[in-house]
Every structure is written in structure tokens, then in C-alpha cells.
C-alpha positions in Angstrom: 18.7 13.1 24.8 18.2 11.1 21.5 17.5 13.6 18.2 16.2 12.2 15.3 17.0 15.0 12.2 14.1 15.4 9.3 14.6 18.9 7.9 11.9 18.2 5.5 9.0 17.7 8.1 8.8 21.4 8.7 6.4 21.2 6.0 4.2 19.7 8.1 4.5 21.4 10.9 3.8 24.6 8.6 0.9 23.5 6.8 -2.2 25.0 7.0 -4.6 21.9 7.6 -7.1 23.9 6.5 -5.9 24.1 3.0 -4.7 20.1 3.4 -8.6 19.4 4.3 -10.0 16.8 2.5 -14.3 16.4 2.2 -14.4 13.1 1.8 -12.7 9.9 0.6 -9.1 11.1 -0.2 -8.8 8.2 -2.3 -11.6 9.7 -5.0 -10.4 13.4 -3.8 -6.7 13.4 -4.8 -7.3 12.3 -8.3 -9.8 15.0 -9.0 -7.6 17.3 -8.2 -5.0 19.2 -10.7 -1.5 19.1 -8.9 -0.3 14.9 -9.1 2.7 16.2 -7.3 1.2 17.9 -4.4 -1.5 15.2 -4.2 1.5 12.4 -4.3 0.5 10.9 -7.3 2.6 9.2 -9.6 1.2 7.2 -12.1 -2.3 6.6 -13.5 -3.8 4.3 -15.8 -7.9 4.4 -17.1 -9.0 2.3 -13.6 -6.3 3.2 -11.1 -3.3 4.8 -10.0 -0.5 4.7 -7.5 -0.2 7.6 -4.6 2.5 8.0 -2.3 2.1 7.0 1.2 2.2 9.8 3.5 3.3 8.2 6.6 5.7 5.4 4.9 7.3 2.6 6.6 9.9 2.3 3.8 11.0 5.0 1.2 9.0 4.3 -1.8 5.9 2.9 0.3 3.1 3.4 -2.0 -0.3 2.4 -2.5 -2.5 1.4 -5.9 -5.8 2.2 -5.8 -8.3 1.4 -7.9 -10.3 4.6 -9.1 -13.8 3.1 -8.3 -15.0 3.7 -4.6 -15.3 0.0 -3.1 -14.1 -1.5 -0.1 -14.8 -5.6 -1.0 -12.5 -6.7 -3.2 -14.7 -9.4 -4.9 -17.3 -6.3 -5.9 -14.4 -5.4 -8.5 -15.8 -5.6 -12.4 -13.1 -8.1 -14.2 -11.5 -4.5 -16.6 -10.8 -2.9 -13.0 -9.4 -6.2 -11.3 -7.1 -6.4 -14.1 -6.0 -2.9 -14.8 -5.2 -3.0 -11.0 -3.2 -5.9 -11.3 -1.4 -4.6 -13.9 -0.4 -1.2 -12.0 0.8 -3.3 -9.4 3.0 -5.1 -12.0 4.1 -1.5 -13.3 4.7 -0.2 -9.9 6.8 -3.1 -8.7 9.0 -2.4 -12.2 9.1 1.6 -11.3 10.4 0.6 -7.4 13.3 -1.6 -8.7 14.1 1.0 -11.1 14.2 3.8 -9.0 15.1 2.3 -6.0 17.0 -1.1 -6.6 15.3 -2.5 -2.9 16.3 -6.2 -2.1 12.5 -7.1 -2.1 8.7 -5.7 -2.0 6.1 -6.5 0.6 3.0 -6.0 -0.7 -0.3 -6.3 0.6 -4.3 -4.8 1.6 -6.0 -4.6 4.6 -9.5 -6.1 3.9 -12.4 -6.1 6.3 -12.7 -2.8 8.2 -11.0 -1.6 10.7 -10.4 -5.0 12.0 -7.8 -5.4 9.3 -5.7 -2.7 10.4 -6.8 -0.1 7.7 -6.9 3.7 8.2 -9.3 4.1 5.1 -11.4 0.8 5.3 -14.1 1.3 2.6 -12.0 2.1 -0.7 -9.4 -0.5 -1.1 -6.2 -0.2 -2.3 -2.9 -2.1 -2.2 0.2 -1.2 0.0 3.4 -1.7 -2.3 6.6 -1.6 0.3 10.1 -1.6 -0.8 12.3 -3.8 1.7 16.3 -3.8 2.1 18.3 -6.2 4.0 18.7 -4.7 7.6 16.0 -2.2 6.7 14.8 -2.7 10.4 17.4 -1.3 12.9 17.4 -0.3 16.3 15.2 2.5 16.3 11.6 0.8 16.0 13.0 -2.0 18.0 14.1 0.0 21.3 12.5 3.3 20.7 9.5 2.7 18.2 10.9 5.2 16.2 11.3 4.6 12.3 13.8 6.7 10.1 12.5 7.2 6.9 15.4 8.0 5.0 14.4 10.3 2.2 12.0 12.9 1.2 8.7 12.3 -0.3 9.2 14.8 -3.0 12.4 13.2 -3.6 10.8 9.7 -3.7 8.4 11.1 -6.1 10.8 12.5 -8.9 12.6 9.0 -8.4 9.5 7.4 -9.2 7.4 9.2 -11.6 11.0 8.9 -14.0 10.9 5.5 -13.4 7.3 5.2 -14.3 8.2 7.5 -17.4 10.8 4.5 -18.5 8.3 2.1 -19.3 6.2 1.0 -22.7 3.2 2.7 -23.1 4.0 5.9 -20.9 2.9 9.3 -21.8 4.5 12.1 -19.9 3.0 15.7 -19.1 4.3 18.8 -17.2 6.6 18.7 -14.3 3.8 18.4 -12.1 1.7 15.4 -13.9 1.8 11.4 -13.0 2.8 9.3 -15.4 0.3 7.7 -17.7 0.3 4.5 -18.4 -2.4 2.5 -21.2 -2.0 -1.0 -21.1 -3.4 -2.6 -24.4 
């Protein structure tokens, strides 16, 4: 028998999904609420900010999100279009900081469910960091992926390197990063 070993997913399995409910869009929940750390988010700016992906292909697999529910892209007003782009521009600086990857992928899944999207009617931007031989026999022979580090941990790793940059205020422990652009 094959064992894959991820001490940290016992969170999961513990959770009460009660408490983990989410009425409504998570993607205009999650900011609202008052914990950035438990709700994954690392960094915000005055139209967007990036939130961990919970189910990751790649350590560091995150997602920018414009604050604005919308799901068509060119329904964007130009100040959110561009403060988007440029926390995509941050978060790409914040991944080779704290992770040194070999490349990004980066991408959004436009036009429903159709495009492959989970959550088709608030878009957002999937920011994946890629290594060379990232892809091993696991996926290929037993669809399996191995994500090799911890959320949380990707999330301290991040949020510093977000804390790094110009224009960057930091909070508590607990806070995302915020970033004004000028």
C-alpha cells in the first residue's frame, strides 16, 4: 500500500464546517472578516488583494482578486483594472522572494463553468509558482499531487515577503500586508 504523509491536514479533518461556512461569495466574505490569517489572506491593496489557495497545485498557489463582485472582466472600471494589475506585479515580486520558484503560471478562468472555474462569477487570477521537475510521478501514475509545505507556513513566507516591499504597511501577527500604490 502507497502512503502519502500530511500531518498538517488533520486540521481539516477536524474542522467544524459549520464554523468554516461561508453565506455567500467567499471572495467578498473573507475580506470582511477580521482574521487575514485564518481567512488566507496576505496582502491587500484599496481594490484587491491576494488569498491563499486552499487546494493548491504548487506551494505558494495564490489567487488576486479584485474586491468588486464581477465575473466579466471587461465590466472592470480602469482604477480597479489597474490596481489589480499591479497586485499581480506585487505578488509575482513576493513569490520569488519567498519562494525563489524557477517560473510562475499565471492565469483566470473566464466564462462560467465552462472555463474550469470553481467560483465563476467573481473573477480573480490564479498566480502558480512552478519549479523544474515540479511534476513527478505522483499525478502522472496515481493522480495524486504532493504539496510540499503547509499553508500557514506558505503564508508567513509570504506576508514577509509582501512586508519587504515599498509602500507596505504592516499590522499585527495576524494582518495582510498593505500595500498603496501611488
Amino acid at each position: 500500500m502507497d502512503q502519502v504523509f500530511a500531518p498538517w491536514r488533520i486540521e481539516w479533518v477536524e474542522r467544524d464546517p459549520e464554523e468554516d461556512a461561508i453565506d455567500g461569495c467567499p471572495f467578498c466574505v473573507l475580506p470582511e472578516r477580521d482574521d487575514d490569517r485564518a481567512s488566507r489572506i496576505v496582502a491587500r491593496s484599496e481594490r484587491a488583494f491576494v488569498l491563499l489557495n486552499n487546494y493548491p497545485y504548487n506551494p505558494g498557489h495564490v489567487m488576486v482578486i479584485p474586491r468588486v463582485h464581477e465575473g466579466e472582466f471587461p465590466a472592470l472600471d480602469d482604477a480597479t483594472l489597474l490596481d489589480h494589475a499591479r497586485m499581480k506585479q506585487r505578488t509575482m515580486r513576493a513569490l520569488d522572494e519567498a519562494l525563489d520558484p524557477n517560473g510562475l503560471n499565471a492565469g483566470m478562468n473566464l466564462g462560467g463553468s465552462a472555463a474550469g472555474g470553481s467560483i465563476d462569477d467573481h473573477l480573480h487570477t490564479h498566480i502558480v509558482p512552478r519549479w523544474e521537475g515540479d511534476t513527478n510521478f505522483m499525478p502522472v501514475i496515481s493522480d495524486t499531487k504532493v504539496i510540499v509545505e503547509a499553508l500557514e507556513d506558505t503564508w508567513e513566507r509570504l506576508r514577509d515577503a509582501f512586508a519587504g516591499q515599498e509602500g507596505a504597511r504592516v499590522g499585527d501577527d495576524d494582518e495582510a500586508v498593505r500595500i498603496a500604490f501611488e
